[in-house]
C-alpha positions as CSV (number, residue, x, y, z in Angstrom):
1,X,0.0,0.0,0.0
2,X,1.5,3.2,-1.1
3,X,0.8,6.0,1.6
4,X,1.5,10.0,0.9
5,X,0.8,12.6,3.3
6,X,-0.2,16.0,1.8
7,X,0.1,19.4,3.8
8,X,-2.6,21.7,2.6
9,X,-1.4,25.4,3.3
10,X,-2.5,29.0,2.6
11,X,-1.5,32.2,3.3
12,X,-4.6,33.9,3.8
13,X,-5.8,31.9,7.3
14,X,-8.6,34.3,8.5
15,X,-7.7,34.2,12.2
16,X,-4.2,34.6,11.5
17,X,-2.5,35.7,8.0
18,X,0.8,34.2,6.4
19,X,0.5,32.1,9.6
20,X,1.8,29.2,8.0
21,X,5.5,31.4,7.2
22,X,5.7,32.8,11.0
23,X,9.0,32.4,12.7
24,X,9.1,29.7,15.6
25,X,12.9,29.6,16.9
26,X,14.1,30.7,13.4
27,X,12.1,28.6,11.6
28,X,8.8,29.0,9.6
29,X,5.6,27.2,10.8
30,X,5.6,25.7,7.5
31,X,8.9,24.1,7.2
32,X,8.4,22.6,11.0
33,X,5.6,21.3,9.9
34,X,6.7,19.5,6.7
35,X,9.9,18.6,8.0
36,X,8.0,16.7,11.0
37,X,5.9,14.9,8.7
38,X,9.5,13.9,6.8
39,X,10.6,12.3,9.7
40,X,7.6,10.0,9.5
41,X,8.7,6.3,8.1
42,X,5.4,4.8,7.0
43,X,4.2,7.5,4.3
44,X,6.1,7.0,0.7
45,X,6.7,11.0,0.1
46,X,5.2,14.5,1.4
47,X,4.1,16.5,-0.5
48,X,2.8,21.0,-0.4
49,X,-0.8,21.8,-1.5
50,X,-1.4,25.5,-2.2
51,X,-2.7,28.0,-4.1
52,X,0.7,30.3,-3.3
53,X,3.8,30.4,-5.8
54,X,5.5,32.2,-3.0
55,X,4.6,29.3,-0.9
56,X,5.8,26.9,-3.7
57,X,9.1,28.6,-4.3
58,X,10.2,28.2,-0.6
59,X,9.0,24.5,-0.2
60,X,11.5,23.7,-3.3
61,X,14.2,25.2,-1.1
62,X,13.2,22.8,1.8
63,X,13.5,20.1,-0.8
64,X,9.8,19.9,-1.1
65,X,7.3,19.5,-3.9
66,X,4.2,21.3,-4.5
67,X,1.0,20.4,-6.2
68,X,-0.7,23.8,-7.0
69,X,-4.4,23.5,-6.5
70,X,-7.3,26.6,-6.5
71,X,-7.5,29.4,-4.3
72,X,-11.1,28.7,-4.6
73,X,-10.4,25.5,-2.4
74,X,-12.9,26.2,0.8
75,X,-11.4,23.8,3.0
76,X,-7.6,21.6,3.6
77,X,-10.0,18.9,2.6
78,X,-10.8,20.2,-0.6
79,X,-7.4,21.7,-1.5
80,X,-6.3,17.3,-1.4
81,X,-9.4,16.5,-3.2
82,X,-8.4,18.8,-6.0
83,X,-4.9,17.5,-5.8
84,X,-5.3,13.8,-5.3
85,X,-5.7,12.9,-9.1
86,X,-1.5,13.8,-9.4
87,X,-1.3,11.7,-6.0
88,X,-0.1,8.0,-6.8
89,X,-1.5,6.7,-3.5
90,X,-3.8,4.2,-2.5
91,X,-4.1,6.4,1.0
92,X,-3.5,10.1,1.2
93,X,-2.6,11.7,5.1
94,X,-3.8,15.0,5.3
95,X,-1.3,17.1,8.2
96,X,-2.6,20.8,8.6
97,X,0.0,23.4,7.9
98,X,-0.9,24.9,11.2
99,X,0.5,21.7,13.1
100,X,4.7,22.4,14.1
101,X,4.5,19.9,16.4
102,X,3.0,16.7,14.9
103,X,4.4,14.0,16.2
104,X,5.5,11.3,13.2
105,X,4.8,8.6,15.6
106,X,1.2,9.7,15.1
107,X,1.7,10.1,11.3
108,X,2.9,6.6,11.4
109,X,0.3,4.9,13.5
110,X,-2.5,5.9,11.5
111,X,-0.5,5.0,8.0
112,X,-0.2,1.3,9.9
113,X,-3.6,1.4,11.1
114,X,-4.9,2.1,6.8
115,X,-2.8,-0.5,6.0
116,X,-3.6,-3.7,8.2
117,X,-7.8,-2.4,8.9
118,X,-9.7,-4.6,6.2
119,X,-11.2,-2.9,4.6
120,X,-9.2,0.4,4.4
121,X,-11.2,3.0,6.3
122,X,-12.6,5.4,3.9
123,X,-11.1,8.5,6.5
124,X,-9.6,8.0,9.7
125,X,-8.7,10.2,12.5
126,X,-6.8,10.5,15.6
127,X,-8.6,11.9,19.2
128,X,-7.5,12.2,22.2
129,X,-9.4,12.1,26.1
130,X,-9.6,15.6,26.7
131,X,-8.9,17.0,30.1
132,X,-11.9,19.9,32.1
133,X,-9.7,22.8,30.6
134,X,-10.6,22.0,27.1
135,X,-14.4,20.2,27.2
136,X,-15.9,24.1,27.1
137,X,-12.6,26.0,25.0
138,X,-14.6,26.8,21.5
139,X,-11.2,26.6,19.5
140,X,-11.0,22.3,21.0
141,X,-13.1,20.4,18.5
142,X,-14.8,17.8,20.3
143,X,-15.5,14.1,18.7
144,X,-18.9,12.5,19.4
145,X,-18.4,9.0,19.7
146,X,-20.3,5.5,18.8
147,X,-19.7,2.1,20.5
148,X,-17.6,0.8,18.0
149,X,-15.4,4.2,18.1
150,X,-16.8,5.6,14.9
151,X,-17.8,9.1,15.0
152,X,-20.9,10.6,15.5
153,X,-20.7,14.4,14.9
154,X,-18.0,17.0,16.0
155,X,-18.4,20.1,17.3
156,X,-16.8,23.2,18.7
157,X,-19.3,22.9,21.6
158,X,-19.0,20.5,24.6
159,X,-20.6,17.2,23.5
160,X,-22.3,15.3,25.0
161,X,-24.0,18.0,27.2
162,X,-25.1,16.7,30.7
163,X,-28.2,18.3,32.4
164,X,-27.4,17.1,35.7
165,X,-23.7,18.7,36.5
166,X,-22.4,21.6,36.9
167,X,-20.3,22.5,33.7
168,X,-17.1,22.8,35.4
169,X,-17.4,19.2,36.4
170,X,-18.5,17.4,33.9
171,X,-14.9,15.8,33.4
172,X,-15.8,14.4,36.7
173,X,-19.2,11.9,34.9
174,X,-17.9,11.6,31.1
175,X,-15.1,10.9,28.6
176,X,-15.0,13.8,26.2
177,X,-12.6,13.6,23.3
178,X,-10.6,16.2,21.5
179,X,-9.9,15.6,17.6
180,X,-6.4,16.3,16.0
181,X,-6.9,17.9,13.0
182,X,-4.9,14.7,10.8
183,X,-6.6,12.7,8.6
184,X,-6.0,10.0,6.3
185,X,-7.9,9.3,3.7
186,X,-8.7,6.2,1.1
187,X,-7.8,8.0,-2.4
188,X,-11.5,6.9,-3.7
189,X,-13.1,9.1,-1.0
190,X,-11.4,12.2,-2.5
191,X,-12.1,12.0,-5.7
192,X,-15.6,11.2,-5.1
193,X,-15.5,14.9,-2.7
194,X,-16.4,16.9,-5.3
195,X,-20.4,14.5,-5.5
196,X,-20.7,15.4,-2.0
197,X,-23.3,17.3,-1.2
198,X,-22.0,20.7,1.0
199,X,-22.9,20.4,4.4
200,X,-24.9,23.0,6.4
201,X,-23.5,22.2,9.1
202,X,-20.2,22.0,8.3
203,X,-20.6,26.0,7.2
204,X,-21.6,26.4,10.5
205,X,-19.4,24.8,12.4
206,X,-16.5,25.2,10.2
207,X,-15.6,21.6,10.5
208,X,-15.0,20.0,6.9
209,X,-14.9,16.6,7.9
210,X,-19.2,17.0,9.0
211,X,-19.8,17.1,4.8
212,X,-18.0,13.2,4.8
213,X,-21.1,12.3,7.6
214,X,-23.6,14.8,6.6
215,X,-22.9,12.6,2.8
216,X,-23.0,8.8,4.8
217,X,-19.1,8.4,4.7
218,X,-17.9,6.8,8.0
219,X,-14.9,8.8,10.0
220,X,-13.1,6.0,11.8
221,X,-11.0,7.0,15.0
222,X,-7.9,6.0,16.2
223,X,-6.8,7.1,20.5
224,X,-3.8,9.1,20.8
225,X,-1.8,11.1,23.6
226,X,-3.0,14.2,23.8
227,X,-1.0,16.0,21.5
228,X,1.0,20.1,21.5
229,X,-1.8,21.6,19.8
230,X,-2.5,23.3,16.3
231,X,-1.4,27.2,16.1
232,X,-5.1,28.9,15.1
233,X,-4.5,32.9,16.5
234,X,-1.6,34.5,18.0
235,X,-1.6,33.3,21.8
236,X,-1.2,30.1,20.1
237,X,1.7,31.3,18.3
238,X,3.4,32.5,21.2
239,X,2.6,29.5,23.2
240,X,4.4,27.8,20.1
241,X,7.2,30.1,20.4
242,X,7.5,29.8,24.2
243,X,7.7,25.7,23.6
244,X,10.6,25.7,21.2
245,X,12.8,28.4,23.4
246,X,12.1,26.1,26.4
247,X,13.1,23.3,24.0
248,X,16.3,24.9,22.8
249,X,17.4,26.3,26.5
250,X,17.3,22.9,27.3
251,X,19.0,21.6,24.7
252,X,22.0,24.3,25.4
253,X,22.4,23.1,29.3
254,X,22.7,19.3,28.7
């Protein structure tokens, strides 16, 4: 099975512009990101999606290639839909381009976990338990969960709700599980996106992987440690910041 992971990027993020090129420890977001999914052993290659020459002229100098898709694209979802006909891959990974911190352990548990599940899940997606701090935090999606460890719905709200405790406890009666915006899908699933009818909700929530269960596709799950988390407006990006110096001091006194 031949396994590519594809790192839709941008520069205009809403929240937070050119983003994806800020500096953490003397690096741009960007290349962190790419040159964690590198270090990955599963996946066959890695691959840039974007709609930005300037962001395709710096990838070449990291030694990466670029697949130039729409700036049209509405979501990192649909940017790899678009690209996935130039992507010789029986599964495609999708890592954010907001994500410096992926860990390629994670990259390559899911790539094992599409490669021995029979059949191949048509997209699968790592979560992780989520600790009282995050359950109410709007910028935590939240995975709703069936027995079999399928997903239900996400949201940016606290699901499930509970009518009987107090909201600052409700770690205290129920599991609640953060998603990791990762996921990896069969290469069928993309190019069927584009028949898939947009999703209300997923305009709403802004949460593309809704249209795959708004359309009846099933979003497997796969339990991960909690992970450093995705860099979405600027106190993220100085948390970011803060966790490489602390890295690097460290680094200097051993």
């Amino acid at each position: 099975m031949r396994i590519v992971v594809a790192v839709p990027a941008r520069l205009e993020s809403s929240r937070l512009p050119r983003k994806v090129l800020a500096d953490i420890g003397g690096k741009a977001m960007l290349q962190r990101v790419l040159g964690q999914c590198a270090k990955a052993q599963r996946p066959d290659d890695v691959v840039l999606c974007t709609d930005s020459e300037e962001l395709r002229d710096i990838a070449t100098t990291w030694g990466f290639r670029t697949l130039m898709t729409p700036a049209s694209c509405s979501s990192g979802t649909d940017r790899i839909a678009y690209a996935a006909k130039e992507i010789e891959a029986d599964v495609i990974i999708n890592v954010q381009g907001d994500q410096p911190f992926i860990d390629p352990l994670v990259i390559d548990r899911v790539a094992n976990e599409c490669a021995t599940r029979n059949p191949t899940p048509s997209v699968l997606t790592p979560i992780y338990k989520l600790k009282q701090e995050g359950i109410h935090n709007p910028n935590t999606v939240k995975a709703l969960l069936k027995l079999n460890g399928d997903a239900i719905y996400f949201s940016r709200s606290a699901i499930p709700s509970q009518r009987d405790a107090a909201p600052e406890d409700w770690a205290k009666y129920a599991a609640y599980w953060g998603h990791v915006g990762l996921y990896a899908y069969s290469r069928r699933v993309l190019l069927d996106w584009p028949n898939y009818r947009e999703s209300e909700i997923e305009n709403l929530e802004k949460l593309e992987q809704l249209r795959f269960i708004e359309n009846g596709v099933t979003v497997g799950t796969i339990v991960i440690d909690e992970p450093l988390g995705e860099v979405n407006v600027p106190q993220d990006l100085d948390l970011a910041r803060e966790i490489v110096g602390k890295s690097d001091q460290s680094s200097k006194l051993k």
